[in-house]
mmJSON file of the N, C-alpha and C atoms, coordinates in Angstrom:
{"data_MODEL":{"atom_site":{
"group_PDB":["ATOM","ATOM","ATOM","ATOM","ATOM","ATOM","ATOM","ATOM","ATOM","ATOM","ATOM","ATOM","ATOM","ATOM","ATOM","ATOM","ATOM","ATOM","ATOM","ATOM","ATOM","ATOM","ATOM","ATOM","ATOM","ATOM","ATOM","ATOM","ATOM","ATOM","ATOM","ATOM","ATOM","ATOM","ATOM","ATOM","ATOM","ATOM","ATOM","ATOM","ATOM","ATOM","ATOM","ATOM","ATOM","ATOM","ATOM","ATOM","ATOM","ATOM","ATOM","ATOM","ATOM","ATOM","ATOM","ATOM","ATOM","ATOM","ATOM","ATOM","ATOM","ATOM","ATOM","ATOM","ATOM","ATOM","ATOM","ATOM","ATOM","ATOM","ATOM","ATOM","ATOM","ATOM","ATOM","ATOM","ATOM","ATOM","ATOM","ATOM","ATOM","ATOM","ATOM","ATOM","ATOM","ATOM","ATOM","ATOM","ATOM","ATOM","ATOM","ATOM","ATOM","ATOM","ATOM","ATOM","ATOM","ATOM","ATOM","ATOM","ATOM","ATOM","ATOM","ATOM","ATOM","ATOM","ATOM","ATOM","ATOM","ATOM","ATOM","ATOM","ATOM","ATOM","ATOM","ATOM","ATOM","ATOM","ATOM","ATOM","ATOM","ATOM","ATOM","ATOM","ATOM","ATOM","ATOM","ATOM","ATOM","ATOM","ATOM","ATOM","ATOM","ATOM","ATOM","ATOM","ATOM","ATOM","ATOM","ATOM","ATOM","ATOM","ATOM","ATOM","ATOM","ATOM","ATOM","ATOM","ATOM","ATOM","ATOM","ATOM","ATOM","ATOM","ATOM","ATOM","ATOM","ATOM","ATOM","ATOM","ATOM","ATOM","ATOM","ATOM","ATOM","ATOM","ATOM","ATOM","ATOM","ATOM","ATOM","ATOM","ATOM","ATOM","ATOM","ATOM","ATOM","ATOM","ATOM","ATOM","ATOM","ATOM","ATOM","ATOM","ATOM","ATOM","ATOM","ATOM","ATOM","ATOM","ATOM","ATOM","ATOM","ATOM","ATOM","ATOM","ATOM","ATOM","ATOM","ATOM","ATOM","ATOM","ATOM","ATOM","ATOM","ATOM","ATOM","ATOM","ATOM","ATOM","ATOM","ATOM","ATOM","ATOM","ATOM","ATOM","ATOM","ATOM","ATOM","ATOM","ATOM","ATOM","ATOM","ATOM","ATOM","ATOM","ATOM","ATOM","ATOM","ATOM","ATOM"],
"id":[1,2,3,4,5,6,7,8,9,10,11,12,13,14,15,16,17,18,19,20,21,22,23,24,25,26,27,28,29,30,31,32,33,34,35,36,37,38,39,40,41,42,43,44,45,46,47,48,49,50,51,52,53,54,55,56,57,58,59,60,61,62,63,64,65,66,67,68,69,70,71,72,73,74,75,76,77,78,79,80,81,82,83,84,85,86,87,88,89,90,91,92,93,94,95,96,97,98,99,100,101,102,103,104,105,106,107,108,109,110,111,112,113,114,115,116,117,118,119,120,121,122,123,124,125,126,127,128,129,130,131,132,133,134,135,136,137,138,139,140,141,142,143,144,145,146,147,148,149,150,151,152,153,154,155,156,157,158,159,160,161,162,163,164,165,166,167,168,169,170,171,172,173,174,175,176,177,178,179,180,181,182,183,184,185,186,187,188,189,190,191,192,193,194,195,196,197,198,199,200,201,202,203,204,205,206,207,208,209,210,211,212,213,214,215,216,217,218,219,220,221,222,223,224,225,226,227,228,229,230,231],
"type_symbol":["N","C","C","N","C","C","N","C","C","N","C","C","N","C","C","N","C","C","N","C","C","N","C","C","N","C","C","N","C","C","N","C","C","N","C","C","N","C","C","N","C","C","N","C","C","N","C","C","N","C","C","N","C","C","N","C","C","N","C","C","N","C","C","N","C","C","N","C","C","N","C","C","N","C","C","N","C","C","N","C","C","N","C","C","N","C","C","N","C","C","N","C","C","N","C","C","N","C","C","N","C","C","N","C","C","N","C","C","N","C","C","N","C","C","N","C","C","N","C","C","N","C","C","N","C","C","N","C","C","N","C","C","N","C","C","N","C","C","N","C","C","N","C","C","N","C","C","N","C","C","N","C","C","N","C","C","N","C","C","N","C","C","N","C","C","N","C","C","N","C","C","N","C","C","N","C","C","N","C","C","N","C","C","N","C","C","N","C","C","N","C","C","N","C","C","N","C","C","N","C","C","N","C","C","N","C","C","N","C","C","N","C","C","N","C","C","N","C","C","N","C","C","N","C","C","N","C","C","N","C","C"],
"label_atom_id":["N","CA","C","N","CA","C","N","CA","C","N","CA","C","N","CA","C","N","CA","C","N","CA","C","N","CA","C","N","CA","C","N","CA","C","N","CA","C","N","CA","C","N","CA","C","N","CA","C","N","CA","C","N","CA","C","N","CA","C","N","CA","C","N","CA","C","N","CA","C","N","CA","C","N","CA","C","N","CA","C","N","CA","C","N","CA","C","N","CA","C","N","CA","C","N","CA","C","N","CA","C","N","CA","C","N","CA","C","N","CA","C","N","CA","C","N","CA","C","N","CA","C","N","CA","C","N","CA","C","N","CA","C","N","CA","C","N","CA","C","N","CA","C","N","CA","C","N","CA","C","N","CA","C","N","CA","C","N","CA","C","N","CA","C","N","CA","C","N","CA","C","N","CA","C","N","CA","C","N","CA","C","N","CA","C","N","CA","C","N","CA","C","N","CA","C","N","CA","C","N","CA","C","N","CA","C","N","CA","C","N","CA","C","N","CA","C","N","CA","C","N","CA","C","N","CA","C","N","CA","C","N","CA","C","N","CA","C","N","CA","C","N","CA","C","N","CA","C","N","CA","C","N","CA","C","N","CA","C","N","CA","C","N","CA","C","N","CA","C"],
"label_alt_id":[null,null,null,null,null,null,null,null,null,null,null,null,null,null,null,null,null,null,null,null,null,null,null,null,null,null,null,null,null,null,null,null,null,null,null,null,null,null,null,null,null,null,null,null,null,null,null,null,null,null,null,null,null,null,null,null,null,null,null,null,null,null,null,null,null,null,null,null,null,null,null,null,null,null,null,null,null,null,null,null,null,null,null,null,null,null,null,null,null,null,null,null,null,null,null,null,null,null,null,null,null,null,null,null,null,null,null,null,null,null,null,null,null,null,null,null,null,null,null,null,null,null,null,null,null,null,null,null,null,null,null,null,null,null,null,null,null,null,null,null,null,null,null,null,null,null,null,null,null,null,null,null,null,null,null,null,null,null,null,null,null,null,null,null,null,null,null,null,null,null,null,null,null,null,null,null,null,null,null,null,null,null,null,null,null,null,null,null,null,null,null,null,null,null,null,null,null,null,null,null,null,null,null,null,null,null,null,null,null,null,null,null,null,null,null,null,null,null,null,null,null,null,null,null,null,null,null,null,null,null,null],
"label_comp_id":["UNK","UNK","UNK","UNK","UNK","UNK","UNK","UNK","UNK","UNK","UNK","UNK","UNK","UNK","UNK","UNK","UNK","UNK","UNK","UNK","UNK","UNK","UNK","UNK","UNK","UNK","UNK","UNK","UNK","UNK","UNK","UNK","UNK","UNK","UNK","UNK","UNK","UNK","UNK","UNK","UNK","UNK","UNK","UNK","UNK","UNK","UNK","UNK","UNK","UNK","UNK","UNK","UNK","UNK","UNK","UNK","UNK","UNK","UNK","UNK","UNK","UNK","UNK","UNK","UNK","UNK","UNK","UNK","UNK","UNK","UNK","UNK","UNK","UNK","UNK","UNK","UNK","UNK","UNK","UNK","UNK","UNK","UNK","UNK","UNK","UNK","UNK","UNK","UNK","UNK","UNK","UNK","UNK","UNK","UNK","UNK","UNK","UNK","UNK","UNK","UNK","UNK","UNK","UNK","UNK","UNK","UNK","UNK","UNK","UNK","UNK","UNK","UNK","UNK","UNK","UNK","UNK","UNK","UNK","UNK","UNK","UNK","UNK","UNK","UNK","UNK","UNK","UNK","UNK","UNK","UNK","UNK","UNK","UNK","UNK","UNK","UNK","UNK","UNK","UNK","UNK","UNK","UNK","UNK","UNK","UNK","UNK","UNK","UNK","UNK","UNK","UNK","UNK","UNK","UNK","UNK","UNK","UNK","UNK","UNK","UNK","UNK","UNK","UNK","UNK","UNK","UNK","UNK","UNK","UNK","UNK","UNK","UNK","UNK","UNK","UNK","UNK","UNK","UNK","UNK","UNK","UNK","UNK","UNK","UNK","UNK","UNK","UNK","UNK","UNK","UNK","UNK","UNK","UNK","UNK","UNK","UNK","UNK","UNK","UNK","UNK","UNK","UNK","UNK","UNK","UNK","UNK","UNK","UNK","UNK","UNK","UNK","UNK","UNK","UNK","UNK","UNK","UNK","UNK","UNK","UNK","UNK","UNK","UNK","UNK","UNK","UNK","UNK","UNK","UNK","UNK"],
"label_asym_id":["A","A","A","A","A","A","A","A","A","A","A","A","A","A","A","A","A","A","A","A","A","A","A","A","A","A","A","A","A","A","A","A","A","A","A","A","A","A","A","A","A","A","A","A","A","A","A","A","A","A","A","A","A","A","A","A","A","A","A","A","A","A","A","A","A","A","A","A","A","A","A","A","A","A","A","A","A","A","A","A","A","A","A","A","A","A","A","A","A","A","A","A","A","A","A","A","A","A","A","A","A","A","A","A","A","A","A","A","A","A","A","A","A","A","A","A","A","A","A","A","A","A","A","A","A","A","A","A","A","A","A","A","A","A","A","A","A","A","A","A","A","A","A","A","A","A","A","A","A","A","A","A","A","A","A","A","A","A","A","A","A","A","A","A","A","A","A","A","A","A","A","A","A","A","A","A","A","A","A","A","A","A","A","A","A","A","A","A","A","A","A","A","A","A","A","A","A","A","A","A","A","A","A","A","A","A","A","A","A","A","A","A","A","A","A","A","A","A","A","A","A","A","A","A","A","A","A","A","A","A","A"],
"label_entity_id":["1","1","1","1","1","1","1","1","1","1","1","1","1","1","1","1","1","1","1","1","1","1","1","1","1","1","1","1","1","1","1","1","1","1","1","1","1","1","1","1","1","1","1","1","1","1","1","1","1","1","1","1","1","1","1","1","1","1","1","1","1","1","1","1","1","1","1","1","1","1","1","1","1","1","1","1","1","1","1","1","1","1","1","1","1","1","1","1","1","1","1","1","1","1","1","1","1","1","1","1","1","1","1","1","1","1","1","1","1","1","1","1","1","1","1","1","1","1","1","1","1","1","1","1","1","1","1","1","1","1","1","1","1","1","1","1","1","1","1","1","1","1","1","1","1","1","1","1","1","1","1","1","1","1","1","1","1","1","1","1","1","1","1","1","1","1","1","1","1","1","1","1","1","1","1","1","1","1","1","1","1","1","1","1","1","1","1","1","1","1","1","1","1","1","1","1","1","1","1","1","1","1","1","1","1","1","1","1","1","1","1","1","1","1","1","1","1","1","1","1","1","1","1","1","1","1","1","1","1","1","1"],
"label_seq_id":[1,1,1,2,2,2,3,3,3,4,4,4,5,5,5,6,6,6,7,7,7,8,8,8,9,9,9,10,10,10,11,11,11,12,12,12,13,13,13,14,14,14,15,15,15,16,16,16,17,17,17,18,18,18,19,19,19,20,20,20,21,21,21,22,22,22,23,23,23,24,24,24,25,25,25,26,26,26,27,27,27,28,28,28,29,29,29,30,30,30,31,31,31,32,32,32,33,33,33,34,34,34,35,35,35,36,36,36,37,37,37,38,38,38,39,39,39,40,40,40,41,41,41,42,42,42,43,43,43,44,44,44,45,45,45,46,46,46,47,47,47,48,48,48,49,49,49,50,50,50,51,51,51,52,52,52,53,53,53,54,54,54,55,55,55,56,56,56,57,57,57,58,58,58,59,59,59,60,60,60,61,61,61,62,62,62,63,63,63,64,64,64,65,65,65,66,66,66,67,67,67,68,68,68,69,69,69,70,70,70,71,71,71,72,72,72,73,73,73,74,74,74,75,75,75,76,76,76,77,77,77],
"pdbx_PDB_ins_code":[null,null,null,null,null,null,null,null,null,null,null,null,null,null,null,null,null,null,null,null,null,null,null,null,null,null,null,null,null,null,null,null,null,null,null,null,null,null,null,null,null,null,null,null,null,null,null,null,null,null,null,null,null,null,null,null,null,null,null,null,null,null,null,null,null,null,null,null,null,null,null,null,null,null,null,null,null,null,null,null,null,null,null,null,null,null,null,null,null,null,null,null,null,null,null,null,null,null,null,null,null,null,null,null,null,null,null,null,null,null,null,null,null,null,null,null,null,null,null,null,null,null,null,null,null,null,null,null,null,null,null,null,null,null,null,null,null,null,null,null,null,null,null,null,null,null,null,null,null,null,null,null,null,null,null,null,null,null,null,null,null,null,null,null,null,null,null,null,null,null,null,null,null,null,null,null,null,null,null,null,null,null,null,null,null,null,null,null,null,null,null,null,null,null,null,null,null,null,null,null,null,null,null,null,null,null,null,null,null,null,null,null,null,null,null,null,null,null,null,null,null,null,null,null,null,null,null,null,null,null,null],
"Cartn_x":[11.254,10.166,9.939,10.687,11.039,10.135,10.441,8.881,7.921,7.443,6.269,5.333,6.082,5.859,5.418,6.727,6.363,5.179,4.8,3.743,2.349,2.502,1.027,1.475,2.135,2.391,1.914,2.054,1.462,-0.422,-0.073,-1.701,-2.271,-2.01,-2.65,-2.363,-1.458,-1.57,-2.299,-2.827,-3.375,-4.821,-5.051,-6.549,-7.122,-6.037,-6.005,-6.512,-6.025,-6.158,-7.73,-8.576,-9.453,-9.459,-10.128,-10.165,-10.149,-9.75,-9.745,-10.787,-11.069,-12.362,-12.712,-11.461,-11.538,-11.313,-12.285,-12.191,-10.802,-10.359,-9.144,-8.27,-8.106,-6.73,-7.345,-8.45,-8.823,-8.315,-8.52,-7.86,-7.078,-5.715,-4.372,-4.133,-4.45,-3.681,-4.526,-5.405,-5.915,-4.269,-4.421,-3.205,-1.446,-1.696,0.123,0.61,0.214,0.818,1.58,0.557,1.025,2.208,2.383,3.258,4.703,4.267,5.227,6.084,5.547,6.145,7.137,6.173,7.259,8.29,7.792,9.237,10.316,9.886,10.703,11.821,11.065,11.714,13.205,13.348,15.067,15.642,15.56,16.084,17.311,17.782,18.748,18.08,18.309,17.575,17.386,18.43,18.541,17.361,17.337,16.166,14.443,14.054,13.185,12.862,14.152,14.288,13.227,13.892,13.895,12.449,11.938,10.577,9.538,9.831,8.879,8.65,9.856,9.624,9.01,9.452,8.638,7.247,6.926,5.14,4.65,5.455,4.487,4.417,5.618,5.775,4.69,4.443,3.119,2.207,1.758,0.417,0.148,1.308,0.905,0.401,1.179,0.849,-0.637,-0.728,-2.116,-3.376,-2.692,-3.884,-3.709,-2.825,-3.06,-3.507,-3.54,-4.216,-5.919,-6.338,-7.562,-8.119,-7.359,-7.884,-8.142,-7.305,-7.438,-8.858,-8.687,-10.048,-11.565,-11.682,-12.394,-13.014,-12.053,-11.889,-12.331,-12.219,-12.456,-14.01,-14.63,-15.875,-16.443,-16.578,-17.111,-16.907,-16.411,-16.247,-17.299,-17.46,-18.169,-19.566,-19.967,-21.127,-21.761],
"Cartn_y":[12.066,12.221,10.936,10.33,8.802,8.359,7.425,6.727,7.108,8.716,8.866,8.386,9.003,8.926,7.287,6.411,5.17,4.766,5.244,4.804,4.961,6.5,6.583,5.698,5.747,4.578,3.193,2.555,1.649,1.694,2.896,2.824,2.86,3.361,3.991,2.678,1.619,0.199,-0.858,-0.227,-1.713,-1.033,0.23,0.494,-0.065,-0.324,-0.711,-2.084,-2.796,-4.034,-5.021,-5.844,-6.309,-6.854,-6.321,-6.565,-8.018,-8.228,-10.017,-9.99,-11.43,-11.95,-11.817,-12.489,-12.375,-11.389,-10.633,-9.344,-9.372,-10.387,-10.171,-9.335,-10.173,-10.057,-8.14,-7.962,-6.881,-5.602,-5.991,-5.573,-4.579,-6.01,-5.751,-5.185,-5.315,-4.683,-3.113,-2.419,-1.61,-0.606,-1.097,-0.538,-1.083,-1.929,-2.043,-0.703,0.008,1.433,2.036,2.215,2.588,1.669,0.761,-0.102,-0.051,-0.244,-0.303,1.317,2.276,4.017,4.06,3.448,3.81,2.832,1.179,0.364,0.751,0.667,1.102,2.422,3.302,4.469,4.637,3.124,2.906,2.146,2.103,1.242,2.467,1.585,2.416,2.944,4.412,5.619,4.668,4.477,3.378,2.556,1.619,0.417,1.209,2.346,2.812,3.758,3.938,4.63,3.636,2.955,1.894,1.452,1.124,0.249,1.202,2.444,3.815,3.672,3.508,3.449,2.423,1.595,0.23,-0.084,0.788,0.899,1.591,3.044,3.936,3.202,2.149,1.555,0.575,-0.388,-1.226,-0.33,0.949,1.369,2.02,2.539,2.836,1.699,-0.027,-0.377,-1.465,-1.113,-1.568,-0.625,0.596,1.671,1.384,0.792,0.719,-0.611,-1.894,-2.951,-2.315,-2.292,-1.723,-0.772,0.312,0.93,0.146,-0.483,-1.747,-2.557,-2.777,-3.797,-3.113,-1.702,-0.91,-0.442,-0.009,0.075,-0.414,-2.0,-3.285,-3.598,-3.496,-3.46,-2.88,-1.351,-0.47,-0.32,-1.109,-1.153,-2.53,-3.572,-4.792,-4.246,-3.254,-2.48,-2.76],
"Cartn_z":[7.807,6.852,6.044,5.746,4.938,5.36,6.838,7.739,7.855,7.665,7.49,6.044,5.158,3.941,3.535,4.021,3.865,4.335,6.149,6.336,5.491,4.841,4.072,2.389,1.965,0.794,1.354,2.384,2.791,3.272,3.465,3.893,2.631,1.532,0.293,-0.641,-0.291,-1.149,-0.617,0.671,1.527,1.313,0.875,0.514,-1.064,-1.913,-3.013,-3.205,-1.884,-2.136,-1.767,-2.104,-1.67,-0.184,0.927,1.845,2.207,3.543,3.75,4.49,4.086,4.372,6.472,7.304,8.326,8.805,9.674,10.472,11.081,12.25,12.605,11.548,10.64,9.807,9.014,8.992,8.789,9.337,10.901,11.686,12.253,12.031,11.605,10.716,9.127,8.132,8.234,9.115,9.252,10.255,11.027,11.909,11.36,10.432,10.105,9.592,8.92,8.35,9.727,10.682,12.01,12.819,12.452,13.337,12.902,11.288,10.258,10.598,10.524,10.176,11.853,13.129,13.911,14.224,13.664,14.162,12.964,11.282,10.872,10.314,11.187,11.665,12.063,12.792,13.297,12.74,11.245,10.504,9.19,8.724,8.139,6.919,6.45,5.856,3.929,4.083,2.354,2.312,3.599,3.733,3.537,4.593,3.926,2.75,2.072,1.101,-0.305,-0.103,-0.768,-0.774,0.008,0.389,0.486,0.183,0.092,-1.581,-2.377,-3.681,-3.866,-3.662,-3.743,-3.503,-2.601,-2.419,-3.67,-3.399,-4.39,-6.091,-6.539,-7.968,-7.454,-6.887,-6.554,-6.346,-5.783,-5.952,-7.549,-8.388,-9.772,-10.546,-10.228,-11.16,-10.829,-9.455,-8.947,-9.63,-9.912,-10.19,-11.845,-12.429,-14.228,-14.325,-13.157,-13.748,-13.561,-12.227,-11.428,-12.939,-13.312,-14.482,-15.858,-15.869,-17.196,-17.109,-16.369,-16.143,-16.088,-15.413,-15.552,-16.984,-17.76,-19.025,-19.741,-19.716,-20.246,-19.645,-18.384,-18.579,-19.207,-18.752,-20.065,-21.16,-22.292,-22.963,-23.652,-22.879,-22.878,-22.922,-21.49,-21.785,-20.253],
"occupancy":[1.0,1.0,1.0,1.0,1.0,1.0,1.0,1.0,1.0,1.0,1.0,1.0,1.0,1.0,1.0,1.0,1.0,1.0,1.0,1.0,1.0,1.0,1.0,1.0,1.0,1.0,1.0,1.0,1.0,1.0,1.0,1.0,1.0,1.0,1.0,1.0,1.0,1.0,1.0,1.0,1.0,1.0,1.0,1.0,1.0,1.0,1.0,1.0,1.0,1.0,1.0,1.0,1.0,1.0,1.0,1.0,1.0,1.0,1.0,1.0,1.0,1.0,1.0,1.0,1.0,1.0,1.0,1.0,1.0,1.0,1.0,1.0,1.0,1.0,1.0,1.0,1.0,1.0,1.0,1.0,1.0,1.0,1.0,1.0,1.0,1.0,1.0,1.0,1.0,1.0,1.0,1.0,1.0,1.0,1.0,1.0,1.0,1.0,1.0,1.0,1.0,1.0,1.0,1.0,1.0,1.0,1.0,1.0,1.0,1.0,1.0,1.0,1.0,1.0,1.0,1.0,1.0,1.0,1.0,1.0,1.0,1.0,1.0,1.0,1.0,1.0,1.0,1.0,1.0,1.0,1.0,1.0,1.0,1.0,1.0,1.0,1.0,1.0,1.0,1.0,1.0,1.0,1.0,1.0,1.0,1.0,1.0,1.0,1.0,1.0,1.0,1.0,1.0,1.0,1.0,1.0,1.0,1.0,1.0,1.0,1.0,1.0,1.0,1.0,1.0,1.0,1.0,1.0,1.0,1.0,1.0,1.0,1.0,1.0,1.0,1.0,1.0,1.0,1.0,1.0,1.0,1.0,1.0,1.0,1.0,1.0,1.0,1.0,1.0,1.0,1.0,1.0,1.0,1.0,1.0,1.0,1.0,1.0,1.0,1.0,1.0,1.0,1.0,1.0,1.0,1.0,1.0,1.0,1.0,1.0,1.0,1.0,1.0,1.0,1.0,1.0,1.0,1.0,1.0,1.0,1.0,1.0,1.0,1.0,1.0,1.0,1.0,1.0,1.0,1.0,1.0],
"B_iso_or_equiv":[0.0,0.0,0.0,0.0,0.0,0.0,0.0,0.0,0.0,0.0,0.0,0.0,0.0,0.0,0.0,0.0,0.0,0.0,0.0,0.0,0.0,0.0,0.0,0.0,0.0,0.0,0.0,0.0,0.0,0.0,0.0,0.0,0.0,0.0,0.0,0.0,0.0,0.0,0.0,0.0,0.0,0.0,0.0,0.0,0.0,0.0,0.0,0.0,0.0,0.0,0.0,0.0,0.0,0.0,0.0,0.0,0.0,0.0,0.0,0.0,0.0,0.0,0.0,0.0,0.0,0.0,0.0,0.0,0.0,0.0,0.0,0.0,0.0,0.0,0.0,0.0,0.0,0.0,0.0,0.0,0.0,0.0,0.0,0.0,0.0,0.0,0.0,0.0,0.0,0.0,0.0,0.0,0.0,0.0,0.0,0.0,0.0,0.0,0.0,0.0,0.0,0.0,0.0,0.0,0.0,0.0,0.0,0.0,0.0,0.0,0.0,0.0,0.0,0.0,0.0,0.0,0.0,0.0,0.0,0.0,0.0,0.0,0.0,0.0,0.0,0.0,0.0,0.0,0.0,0.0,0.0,0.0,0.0,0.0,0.0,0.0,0.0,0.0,0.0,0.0,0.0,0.0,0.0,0.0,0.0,0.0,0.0,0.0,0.0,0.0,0.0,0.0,0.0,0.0,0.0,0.0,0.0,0.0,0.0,0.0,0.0,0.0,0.0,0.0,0.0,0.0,0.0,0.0,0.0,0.0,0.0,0.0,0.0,0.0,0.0,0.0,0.0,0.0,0.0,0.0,0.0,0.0,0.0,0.0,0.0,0.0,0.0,0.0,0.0,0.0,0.0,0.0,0.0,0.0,0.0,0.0,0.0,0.0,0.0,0.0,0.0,0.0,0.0,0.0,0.0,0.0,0.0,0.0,0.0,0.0,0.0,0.0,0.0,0.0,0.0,0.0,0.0,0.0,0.0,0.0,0.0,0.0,0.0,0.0,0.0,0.0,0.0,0.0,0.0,0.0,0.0],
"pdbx_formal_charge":[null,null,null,null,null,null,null,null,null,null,null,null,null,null,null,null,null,null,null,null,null,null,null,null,null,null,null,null,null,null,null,null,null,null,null,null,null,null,null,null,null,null,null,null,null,null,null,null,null,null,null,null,null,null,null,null,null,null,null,null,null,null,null,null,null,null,null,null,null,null,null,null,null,null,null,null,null,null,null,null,null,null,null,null,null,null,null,null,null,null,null,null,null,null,null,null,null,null,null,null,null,null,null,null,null,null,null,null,null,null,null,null,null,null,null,null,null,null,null,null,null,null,null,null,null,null,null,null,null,null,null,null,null,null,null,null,null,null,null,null,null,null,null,null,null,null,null,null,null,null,null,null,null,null,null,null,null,null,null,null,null,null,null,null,null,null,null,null,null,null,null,null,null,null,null,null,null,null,null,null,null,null,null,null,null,null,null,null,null,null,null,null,null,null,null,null,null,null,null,null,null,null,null,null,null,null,null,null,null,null,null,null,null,null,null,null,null,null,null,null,null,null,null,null,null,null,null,null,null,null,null],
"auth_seq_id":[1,1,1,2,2,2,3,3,3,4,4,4,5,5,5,6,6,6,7,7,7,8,8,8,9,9,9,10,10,10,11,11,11,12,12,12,13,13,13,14,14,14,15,15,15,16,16,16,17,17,17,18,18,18,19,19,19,20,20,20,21,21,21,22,22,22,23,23,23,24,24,24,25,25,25,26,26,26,27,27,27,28,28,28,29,29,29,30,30,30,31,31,31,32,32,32,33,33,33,34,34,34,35,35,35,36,36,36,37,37,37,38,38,38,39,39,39,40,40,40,41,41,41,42,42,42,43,43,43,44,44,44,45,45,45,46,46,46,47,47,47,48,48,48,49,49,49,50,50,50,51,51,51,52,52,52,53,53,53,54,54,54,55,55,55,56,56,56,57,57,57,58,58,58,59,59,59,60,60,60,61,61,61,62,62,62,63,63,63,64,64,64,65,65,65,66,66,66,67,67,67,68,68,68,69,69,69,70,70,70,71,71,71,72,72,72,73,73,73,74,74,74,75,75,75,76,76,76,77,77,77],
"auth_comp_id":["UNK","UNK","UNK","UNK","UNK","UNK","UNK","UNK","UNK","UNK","UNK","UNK","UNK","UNK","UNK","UNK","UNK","UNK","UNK","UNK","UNK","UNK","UNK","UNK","UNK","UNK","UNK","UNK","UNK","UNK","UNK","UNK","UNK","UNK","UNK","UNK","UNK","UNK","UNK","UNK","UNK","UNK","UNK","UNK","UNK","UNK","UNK","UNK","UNK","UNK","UNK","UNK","UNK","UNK","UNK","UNK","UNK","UNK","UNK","UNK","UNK","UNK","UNK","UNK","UNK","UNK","UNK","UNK","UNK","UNK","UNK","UNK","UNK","UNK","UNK","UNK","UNK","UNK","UNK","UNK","UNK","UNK","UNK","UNK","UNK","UNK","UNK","UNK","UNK","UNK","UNK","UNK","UNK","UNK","UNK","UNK","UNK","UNK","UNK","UNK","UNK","UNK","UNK","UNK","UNK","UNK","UNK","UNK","UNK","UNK","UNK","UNK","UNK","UNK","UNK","UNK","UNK","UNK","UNK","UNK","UNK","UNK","UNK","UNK","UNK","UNK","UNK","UNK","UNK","UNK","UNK","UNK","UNK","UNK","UNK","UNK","UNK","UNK","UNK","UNK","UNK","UNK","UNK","UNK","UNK","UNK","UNK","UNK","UNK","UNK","UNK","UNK","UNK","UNK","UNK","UNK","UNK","UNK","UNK","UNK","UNK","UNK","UNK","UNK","UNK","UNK","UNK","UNK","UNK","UNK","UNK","UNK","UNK","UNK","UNK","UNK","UNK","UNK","UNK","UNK","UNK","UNK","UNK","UNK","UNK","UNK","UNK","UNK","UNK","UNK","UNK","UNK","UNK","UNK","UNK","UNK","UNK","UNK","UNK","UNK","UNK","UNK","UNK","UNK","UNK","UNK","UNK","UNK","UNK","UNK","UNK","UNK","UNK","UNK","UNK","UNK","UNK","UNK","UNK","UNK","UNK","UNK","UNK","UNK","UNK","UNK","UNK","UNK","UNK","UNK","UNK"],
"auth_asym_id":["A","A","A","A","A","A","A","A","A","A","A","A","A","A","A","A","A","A","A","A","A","A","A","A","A","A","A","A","A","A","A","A","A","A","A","A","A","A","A","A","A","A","A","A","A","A","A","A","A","A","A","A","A","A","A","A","A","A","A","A","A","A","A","A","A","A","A","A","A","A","A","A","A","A","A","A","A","A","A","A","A","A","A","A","A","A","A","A","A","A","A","A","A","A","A","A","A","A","A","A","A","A","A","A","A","A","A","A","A","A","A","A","A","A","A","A","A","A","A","A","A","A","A","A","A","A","A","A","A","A","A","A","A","A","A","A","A","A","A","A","A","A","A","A","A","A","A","A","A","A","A","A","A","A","A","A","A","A","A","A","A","A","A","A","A","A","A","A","A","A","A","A","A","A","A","A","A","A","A","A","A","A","A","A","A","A","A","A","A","A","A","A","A","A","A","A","A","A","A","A","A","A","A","A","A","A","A","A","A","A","A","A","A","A","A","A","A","A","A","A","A","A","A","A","A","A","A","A","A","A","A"],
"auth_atom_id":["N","CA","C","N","CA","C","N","CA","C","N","CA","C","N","CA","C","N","CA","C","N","CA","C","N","CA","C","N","CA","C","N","CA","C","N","CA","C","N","CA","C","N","CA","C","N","CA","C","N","CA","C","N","CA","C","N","CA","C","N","CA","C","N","CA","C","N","CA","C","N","CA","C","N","CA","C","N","CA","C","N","CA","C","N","CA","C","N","CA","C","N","CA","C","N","CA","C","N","CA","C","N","CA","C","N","CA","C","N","CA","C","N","CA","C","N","CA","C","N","CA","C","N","CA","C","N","CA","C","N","CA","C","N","CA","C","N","CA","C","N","CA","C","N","CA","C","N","CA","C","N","CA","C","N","CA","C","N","CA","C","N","CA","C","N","CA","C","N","CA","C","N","CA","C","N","CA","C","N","CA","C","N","CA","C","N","CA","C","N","CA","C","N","CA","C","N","CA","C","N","CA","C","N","CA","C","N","CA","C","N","CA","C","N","CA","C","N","CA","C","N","CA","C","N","CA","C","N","CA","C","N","CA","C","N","CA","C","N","CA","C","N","CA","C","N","CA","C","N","CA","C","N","CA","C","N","CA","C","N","CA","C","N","CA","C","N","CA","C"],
"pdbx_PDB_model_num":[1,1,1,1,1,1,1,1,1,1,1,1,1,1,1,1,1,1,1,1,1,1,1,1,1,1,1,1,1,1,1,1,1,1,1,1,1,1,1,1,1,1,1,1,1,1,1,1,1,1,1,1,1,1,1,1,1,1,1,1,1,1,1,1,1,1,1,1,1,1,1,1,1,1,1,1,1,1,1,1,1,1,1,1,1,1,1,1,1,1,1,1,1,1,1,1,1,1,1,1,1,1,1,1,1,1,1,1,1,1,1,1,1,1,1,1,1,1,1,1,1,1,1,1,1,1,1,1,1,1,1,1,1,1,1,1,1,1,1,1,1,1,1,1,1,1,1,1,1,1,1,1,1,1,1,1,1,1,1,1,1,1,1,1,1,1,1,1,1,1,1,1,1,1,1,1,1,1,1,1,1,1,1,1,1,1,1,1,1,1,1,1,1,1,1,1,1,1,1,1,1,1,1,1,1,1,1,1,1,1,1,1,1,1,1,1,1,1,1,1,1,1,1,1,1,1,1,1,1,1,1]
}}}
């Protein structure tokens, strides 16, 4: 369940992020969630333990800058 989980924490921080400019690289980070959930699947349970939290603490504090700034426009007007 770990690797799954990780995979959608990754999918749900790479939607966060401003897309890249080159389609290639578009791509790719479109399908890494998928690459990522089954190679690191055979990795030891701690390692994606770990890097599952680590997404979901980068997507909160992606979602309180993203909200900050939001905030801060409307507020400007």
């Amino acid at each position: 369940i770990w690797p799954i989980l990780m995979g959608v924490t990754i999918f749900i921080q790479m939607s966060l992020t401003p897309p890249p400019p080159d389609p290639v690289q578009a791509k790719i980070f479109k399908y890494m969630p998928v690459m990522f959930t089954f190679l690191l699947a055979t990795f030891p349970a701690g390692l994606v333990v770990y890097w599952t939290w680590n997404n979901i603490l980068t997507i909160a504090q992606q979602w309180y800058i993203m909200r900050g700034v939001r905030l801060e426009k409307q507020a400007r007007g």
